[in-house]
C-alpha positions in Angstrom: -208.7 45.9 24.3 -208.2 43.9 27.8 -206.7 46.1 30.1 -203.0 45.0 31.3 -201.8 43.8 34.7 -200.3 45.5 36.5 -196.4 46.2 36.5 -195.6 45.1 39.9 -197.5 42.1 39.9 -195.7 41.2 36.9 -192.6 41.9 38.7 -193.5 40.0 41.7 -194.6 36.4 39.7 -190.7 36.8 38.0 -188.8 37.1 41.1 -190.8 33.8 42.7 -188.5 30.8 43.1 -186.5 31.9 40.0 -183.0 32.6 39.0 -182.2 35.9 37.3 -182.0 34.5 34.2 -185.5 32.9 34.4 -187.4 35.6 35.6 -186.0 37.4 32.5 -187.2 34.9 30.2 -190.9 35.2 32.1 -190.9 38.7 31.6 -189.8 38.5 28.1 -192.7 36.2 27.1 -195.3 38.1 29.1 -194.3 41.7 28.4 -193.5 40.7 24.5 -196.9 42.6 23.1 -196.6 45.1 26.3 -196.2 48.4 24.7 -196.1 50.5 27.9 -193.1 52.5 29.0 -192.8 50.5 32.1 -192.8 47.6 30.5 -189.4 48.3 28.9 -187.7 49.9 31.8 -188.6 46.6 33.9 -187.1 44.6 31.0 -184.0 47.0 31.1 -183.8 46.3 35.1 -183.9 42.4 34.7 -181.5 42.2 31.5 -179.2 44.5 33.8 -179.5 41.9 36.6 -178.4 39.1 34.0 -175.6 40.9 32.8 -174.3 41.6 36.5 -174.5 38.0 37.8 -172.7 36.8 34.2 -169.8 39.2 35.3 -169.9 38.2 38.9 -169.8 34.3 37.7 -166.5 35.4 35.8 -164.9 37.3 38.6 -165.5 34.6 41.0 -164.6 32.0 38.5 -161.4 33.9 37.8 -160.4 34.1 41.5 -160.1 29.9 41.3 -156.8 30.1 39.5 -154.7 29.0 42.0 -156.6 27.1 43.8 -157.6 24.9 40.6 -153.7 24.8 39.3 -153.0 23.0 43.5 -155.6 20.6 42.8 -154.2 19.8 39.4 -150.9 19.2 40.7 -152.7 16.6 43.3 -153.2 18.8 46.2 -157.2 18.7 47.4 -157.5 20.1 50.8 -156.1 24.0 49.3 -156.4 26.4 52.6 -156.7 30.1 52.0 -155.4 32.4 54.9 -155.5 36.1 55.5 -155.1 38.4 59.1 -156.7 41.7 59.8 -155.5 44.1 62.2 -151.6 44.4 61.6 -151.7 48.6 61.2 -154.1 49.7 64.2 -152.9 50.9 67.5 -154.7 48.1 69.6 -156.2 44.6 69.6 -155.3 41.5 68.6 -154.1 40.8 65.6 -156.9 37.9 64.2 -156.0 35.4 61.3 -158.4 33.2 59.5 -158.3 30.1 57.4 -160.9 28.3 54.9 -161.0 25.5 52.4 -163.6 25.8 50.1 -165.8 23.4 48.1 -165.5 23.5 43.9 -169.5 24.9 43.9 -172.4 26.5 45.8 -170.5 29.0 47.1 -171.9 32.6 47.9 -171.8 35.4 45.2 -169.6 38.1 46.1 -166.9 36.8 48.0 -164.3 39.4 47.3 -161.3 41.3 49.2 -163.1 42.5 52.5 -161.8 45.6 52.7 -163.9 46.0 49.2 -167.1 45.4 51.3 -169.4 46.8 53.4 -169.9 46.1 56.8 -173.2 44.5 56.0 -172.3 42.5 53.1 -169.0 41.4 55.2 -171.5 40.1 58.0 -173.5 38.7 55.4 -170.6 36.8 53.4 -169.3 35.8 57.1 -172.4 33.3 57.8 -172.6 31.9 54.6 -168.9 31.4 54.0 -168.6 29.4 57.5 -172.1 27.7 56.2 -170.6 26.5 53.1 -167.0 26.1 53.3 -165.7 22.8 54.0 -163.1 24.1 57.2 -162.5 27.5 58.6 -160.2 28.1 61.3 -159.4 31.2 63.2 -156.3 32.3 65.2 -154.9 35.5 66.9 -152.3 36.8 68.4 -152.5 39.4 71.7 -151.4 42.6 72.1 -148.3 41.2 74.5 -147.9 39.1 71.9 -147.4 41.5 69.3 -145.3 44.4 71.5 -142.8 40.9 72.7 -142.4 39.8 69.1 -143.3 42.5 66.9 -146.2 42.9 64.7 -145.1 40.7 61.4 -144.2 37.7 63.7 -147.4 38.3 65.3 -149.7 37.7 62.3 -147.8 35.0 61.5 -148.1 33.6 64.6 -152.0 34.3 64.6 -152.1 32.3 60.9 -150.5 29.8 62.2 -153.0 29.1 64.8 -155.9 29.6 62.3 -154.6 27.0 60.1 -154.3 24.6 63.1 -157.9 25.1 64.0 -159.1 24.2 60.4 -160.1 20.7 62.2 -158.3 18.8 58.9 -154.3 19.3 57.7 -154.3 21.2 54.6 -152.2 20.0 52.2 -151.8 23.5 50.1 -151.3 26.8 51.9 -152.3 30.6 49.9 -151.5 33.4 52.0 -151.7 36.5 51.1 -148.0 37.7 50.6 -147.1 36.2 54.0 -144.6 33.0 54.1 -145.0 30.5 57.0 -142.0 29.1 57.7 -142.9 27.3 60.8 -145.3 25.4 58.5 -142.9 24.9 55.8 -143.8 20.8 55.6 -147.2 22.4 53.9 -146.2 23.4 50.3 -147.3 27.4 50.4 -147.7 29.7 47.6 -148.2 33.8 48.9 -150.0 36.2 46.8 -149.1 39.8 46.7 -152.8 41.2 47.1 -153.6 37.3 47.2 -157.2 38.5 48.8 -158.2 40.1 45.3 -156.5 37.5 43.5 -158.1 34.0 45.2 -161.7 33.3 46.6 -160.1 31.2 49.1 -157.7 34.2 50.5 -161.1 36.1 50.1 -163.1 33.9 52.3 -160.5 34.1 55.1 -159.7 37.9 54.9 -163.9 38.0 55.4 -164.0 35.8 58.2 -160.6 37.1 59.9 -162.0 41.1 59.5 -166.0 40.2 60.8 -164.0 38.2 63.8 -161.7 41.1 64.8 -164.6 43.8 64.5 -166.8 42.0 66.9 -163.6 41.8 69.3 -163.3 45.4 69.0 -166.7 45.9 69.9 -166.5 43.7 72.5 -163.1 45.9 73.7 -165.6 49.2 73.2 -167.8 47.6 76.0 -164.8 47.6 78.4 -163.3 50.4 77.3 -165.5 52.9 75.8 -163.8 56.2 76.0 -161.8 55.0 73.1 -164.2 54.4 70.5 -162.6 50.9 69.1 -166.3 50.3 67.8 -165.9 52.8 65.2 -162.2 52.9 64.2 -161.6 49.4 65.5 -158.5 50.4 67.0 -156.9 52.5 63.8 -155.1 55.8 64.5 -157.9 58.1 63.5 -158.5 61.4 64.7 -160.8 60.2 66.9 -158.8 57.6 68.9 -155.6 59.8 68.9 -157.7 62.6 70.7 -158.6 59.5 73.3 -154.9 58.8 73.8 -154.1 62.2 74.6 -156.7 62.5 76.6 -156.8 59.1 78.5 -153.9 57.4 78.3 -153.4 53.5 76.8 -155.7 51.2 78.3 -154.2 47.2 78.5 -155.0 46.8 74.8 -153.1 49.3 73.3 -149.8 48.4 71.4 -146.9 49.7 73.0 -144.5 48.8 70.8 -146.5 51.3 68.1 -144.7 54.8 68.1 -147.8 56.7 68.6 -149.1 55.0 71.7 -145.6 55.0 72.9 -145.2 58.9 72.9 -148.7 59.4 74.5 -147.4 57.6 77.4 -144.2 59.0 77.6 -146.6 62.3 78.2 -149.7 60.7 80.2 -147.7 58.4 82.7 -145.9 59.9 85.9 -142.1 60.0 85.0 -142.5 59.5 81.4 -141.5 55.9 79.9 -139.1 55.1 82.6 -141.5 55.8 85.3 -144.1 53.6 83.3 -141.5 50.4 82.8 -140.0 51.0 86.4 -143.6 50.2 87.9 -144.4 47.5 85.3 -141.3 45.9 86.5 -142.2 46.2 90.4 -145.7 45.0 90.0 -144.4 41.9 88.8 -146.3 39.0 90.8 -143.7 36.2 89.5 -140.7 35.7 87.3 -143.0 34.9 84.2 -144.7 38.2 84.3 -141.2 40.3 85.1 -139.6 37.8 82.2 -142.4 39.4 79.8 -142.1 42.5 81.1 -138.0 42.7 80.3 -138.7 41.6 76.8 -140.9 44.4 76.2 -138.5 46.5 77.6 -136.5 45.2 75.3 -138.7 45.7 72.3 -140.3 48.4 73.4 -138.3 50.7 75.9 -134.8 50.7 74.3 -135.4 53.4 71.1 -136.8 55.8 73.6 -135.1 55.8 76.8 -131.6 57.2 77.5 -129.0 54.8 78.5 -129.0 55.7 81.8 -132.5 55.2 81.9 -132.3 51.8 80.9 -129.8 51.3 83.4 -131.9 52.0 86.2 -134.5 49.7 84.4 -131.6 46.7 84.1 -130.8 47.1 87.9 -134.4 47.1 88.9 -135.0 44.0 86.9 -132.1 42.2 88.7 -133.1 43.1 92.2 -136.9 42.1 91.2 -135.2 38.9 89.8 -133.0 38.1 92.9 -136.6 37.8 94.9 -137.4 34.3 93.3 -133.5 33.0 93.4 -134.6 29.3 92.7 -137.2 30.2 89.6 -135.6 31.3 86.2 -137.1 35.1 85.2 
């Protein structure tokens, strides 16, 4: 009897330039008489590969609902957008948009938060490889303690959708309405980033984008950690505040970060607001610094403390008496 090849090579000539699906057929005709034990389990392995990629096909095929009922109605250019970074304690908040084309597409587009770093990084350079548009958009930390964190993500997927390059005509966002972009017909999607590939795409894009930010933030601040927790209030970071104080990225108008400085900075809060307000260069800064006040100050100062606050912004004010604060 001829002896047999061996396993791996057999292995090795299915997996060259051949989908799943044909290397299974390859092994089936060359393993057919092959009575050995790891004959079968290699079978087993390739027939389990099959079944896999027919489910992902589904999935992802399942995750074009919407986007196939807009085109139906007439609507080609079908954006999805998602943000990442609306619960941590610091950073932007970063917003992405993508319209994707009907095919070739990259298996395993999925909610990111589903995902491993790797496979995230992964999905990130093929989706902005294959996708007809992606825009991304963010919104800073002044940004989000002078408006407030909801505003702020939609103001970050606003500007995603405007760097798209082309005007959608069809807007999914994932539970988030835009109504400064109400001339786009919209649809949000409880969960939309488990429920459409194109919300999928973004919320990939948007999360890789605001990691690599955060490390970028861990470089210039790196007694904080932001490359591991990326800003979230873990154990970690919140042992950083107390020990350090915010740095310039931190969100003020977030409780936590708030009551470490009222216990870090000289004077508490009002001494921290009272020298924000001096070390105003020119009526723009002091004009954002009295709406963060505003925001920010007011549910944990006293009113007399806020007093002194008002009449320091008016003296600060009265030094530029031709400029509007």
């Amino acid at each position: 009897m001829p002896s047999l090849p061996p396993l791996p090579d057999i292995e090795a000539e299915a997996l060259k330039d051949k989908t799943p699906a044909q290397s299974l057929d390859y092994l089936r005709l060359h393993l057919r008489d092959d009575t050995r034990a790891g004959a079968k389990r290699l079978l087993s392995k390739f027939e389990k590969a099959v079944q896999r990629e027919g489910k992902e096909k589904e999935r992802m095929e399942s995750l074009w609902k919407h986007e196939r009922e807009a085109r139906e109605k007439g609507f080609l250019r079908v954006a999805g957008v998602d943000e990442a970074g609306r619960g941590p304690l610091a950073g932007p908040v970063v917003a992405a948009a993508a319209i994707l084309p009907l095919e070739g597409l990259p298996a395993g587009i999925n909610d990111s938060k589903k995902l491993t770093p790797a496979k995230r990084d992964e999905l990130f350079e093929k989706i902005r490889e294959k996708a007809l548009a992606v825009g991304v958009g963010q919104a800073s930390v002044a940004e989000i303690d002078e408006l407030n964190i909801y505003r702020a993500a939609q103001l970050a997927m606003e500007r995603a959708i405007g760097a798209l390059g082309e005007k959608p005509d069809f807007l999914l966002t994932d539970a988030m309405p835009l109504p400064a972009l109400k001339a786009i017909p919209q649809k949000p999607l409880v969960h939309g980033d488990a429920l459409s590939l194109s919300i999928a795409a973004a919320s990939i894009i948007a999360k890789v984008t605001r990691d690599r930010m955060m490390g970028e933030l861990h470089r210039q601040y790196p007694v904080y950690g932001f490359e591991g927790h990326k800003g979230y209030g873990t154990e970690e970071h919140m042992r950083a505040l107390e020990t350090h104080g915010p740095c310039p990225e931190h969100r003020l108008s977030f409780g936590p970060v708030m009551e470490t400085l009222a216990k870090k900075s000289p004077g508490g809060p009002l001494g921290y607001w009272k020298g924000r307000l001096e070390m105003s260069k020119n009526p723009a800064e002091l004009h954002q610094v009295g709406v963060q006040i505003k925001r920010v100050a007011m549910g944990h100062l006293a009113e007399p403390d806020l007093k002194i606050l008002r009449d320091l912004f008016r003296t600060k004010r009265s030094q530029w008496p031709n400029e509007k604060a």
